[in-house]
Residue, then its C-alpha position, 0 to 999 in steps of 0.5 A: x651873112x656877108x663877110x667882107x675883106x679888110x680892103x673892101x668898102x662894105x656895102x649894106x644889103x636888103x632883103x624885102x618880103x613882100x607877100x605878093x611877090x614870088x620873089x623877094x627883092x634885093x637892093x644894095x647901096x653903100x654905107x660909110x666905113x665907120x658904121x658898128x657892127x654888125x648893123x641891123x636895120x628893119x623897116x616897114x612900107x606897104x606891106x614889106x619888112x625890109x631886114x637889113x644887116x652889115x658884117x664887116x671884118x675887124x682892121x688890125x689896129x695897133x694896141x697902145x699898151x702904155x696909153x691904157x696903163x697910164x689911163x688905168x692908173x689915173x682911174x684907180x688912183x694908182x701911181x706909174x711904175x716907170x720900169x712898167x711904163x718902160x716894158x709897155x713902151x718898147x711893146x708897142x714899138x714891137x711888130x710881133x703884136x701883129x703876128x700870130x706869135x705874140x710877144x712876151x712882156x719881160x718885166x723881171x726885177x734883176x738883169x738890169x745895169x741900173x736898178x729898176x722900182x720892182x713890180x709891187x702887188x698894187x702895181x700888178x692890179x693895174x697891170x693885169x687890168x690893162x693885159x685883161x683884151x690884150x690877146x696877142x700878149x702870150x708871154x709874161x715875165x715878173x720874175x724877182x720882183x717884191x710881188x706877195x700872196x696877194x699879188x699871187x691871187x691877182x696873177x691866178x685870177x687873171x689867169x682863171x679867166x685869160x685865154x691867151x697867156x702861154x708861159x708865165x714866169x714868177x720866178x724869186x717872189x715870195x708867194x708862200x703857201x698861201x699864193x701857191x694855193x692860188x696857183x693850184x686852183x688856177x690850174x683846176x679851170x686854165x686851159x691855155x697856159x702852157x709854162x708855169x715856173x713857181x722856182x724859188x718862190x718859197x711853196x709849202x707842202x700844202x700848196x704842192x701837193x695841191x698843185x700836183x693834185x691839180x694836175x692830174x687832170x689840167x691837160x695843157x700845162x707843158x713844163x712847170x719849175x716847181x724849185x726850191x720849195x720849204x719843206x719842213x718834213x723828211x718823209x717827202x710826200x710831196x715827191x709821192x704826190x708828183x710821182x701819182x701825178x706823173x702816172x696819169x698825166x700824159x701833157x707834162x714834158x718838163x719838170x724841175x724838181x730842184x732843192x726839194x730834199x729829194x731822198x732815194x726813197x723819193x726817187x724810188x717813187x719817181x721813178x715807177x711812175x715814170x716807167x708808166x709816164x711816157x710824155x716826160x722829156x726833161x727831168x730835173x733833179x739837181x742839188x737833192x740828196x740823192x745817193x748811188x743808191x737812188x742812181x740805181x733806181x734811175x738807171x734802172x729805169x733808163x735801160x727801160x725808158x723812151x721819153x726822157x731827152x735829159x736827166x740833170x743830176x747836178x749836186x747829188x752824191x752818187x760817186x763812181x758807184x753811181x756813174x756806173x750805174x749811168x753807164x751800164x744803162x746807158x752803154x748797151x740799153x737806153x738810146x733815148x737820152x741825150x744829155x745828162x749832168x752830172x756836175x759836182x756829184x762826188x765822182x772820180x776818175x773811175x767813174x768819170x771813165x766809165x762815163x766818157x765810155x758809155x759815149x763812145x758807145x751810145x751815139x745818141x749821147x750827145x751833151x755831158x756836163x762833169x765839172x766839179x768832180x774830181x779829175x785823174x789822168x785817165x778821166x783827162x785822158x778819155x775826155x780829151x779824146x772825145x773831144x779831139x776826136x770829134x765825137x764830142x762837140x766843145x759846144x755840148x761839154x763843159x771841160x776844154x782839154x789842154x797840155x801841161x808837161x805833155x799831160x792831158x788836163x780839163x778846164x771849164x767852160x761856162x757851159x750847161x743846161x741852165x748856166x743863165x737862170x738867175x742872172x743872164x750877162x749882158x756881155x755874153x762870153x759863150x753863145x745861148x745854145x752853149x750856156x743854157x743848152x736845154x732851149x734847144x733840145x726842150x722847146x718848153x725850156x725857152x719861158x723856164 
């Protein structure tokens, strides 16, 4: 075999065996640079077979995503989607196709200063027919869109057979049951996917608990948004599923938890799998049902766990007696942790206090976000020192310390882990790292 550079012209190469000869004979000569490949020519003469084979390098050739979704939907009879067409021709204009990286097609149905026609289940089918040998496309967006279980099975289907899709994100389409169905069985033969966020997407308890059968033995999937399902049970056995899962699954490094109904009893469960589990870095568990007791669960585990990078606890009713329990763990054992939230849990200046003191003592600590709670002069007070101390950084809190009479006082940032999830501003009032602080800590986090 001969493999030519891009630059060279190729030249064709025989090879001639003659029985007579002790040695065959090699010629060359030059062929024209549009020739297939590889090339395979055999000949005859005087007794000779001439075997004659052509490799040449592929040239990088610029795709032309719009042209092939514009020919596929006259081929199928289906009319454009100008929002599709749109996304398609910025892409080509993108000179990251020829890169390694890749691009990431964001066709989100909100975020947009004029309304946009969403992507229907009818223009999904001729989209995944053009994505289907587009390789260097690794990202794919369809967020908020009016896609259906029937769309669900096109994107699974399409996932079941692509190898080079990373993330895909189907964020606020009503999928149901039925469509998460065809996720989990995706997730039995896809080896690619990295990032999966089903957020939002109305997911029964059928279809999670296949979803967390499934992976227990999908090996590449590295953060999944499974938020705000509807469950109709209170015996919570999704979350005993996703905890059995978590003890053998050892590639999951994110995981999103939220509006799940979650109980102390669920997070009891959570958390000894997690004391096996040791891959996990981001945990989240915000607007559950979570008490003080659950917390101590949670800050049991801590004084024990190396993984987890942060634990948001956003919404859930753990009171002082549970930010003590945050505290004690984090104060003298854990040295792991470096963010946690605790937005709107209920807690007061004794507990608040508590807080801003185990920061003073565990310099690994670095990000804590408490707006919503309920602020005395003590818990003003120790917060203000952090920050003007330097040992909390304004971009890491969501509390800005100012005076009133001589009285030290906190304000809100619009600061957190995922402050732009649903909607993002088009004129940003703080910086990215600030508002959604987990992109920086999580790398999975950038497609969730």
């Amino acid at each position: 075999m001969l493999f030519l550079p891009v630059s060279v012209t190729p030249v064709l190469h025989t090879e001639s065996c003659n029985p007579l000869q002790t040695e065959p004979v090699f010629t060359a000569m030059q062929i024209p640079a549009q020739s297939p490949l590889p090339v395979l020519l055999l000949s005859c003469h005087n007794d000779a077979v001439t075997l004659c084979f052509v490799f040449r390098q592929h040239t990088s050739v610029r795709p032309d995503l719009h042209l092939h979704y514009v020919q596929a939907c006259q081929k199928s009879g289906q009319p454009e989607n100008p929002f599709v067409a749109h996304v398609l021709q910025e892409a080509d204009k993108n000179d990251e196709i020829r890169c390694t990286k890749g691009i990431t097609l964001k066709i989100a149905g909100n975020n947009h200063p004029v309304p946009v026609q969403r992507v229907t289940d009818d223009d999904l089918g001729v989209l995944a027919s053009v994505l289907r040998h587009a390789a260097f496309v690794k990202g794919l967006d369809l967020a908020y869109n009016v896609l259906t279980d029937a769309g669900a099975k096109t994107v699974a289907t399409f996932l079941q057979r692509n190898r080079s899709l990373v993330h895909m994100r189907m964020t606020g389409n009503k999928i149901g049951n039925q469509g998460g169905m065809f996720f989990a069985s995706m997730l039995q033969s896809n080896s690619t996917l990295q990032k999966l966020d089903l957020g939002d997407c109305d997911l029964g308890l059928k279809c999670l608990i296949a979803i967390a059968t499934a992976l227990t033995q999908n090996k590449s999937l590295r953060a999944i948004n499974l938020n705000r399902p509807l469950l109709y049970s209170q015996e919570e056995e999704t979350t005993v599923h996703i905890a059995k899962m978590l003890k053998g699954n050892s590639s999951l490094v994110e995981l999103h938890l939220s509006k799940h109904e979650m109980k102390n009893f669920g997070v009891e469960r959570l958390c000894e799998a997690l004391y096996v589990n040791s891959s996990l870095r981001y945990l989240d568990l915000s607007c559950n049902k979570i008490t003080s007791d659950g917390v101590k669960f949670l800050g049991e585990l801590l004084k024990r766990n190396q993984s987890l990078v942060i634990l948001d606890l956003n919404a859930n009713r753990i009171e002082d007696v549970g930010a003590t329990y945050l505290s004690e763990a984090l104060t003298v054992h854990n040295r792991t942790l470096q963010v946690l939230s605790v937005v709107s849990c209920s807690i007061s200046g004794k507990g608040l206090t508590a807080l801003s003191n185990a920061i003073k003592a565990n310099m690994v600590l670095s990000y804590i976000y408490i707006w919503g709670n309920t602020f005395d002069e003590d818990a003003c007070m120790s917060f203000s020192e952090l920050i003007q101390m330097g040992r909390l950084s304004p971009s890491c809190t969501d509390v800005a310390p100012y005076e009133v009479d001589g009285q030290a006082q906190l304000a809100e940032l619009s600061h957190g882990l995922q402050r732009e999830y649903y909607w993002a501003p088009r004129h940003r009032v703080v910086a990215d790292s600030a508002a959604n602080a987990s992109l920086g800590l999580v790398a999975v986090s950038e497609y969730l």
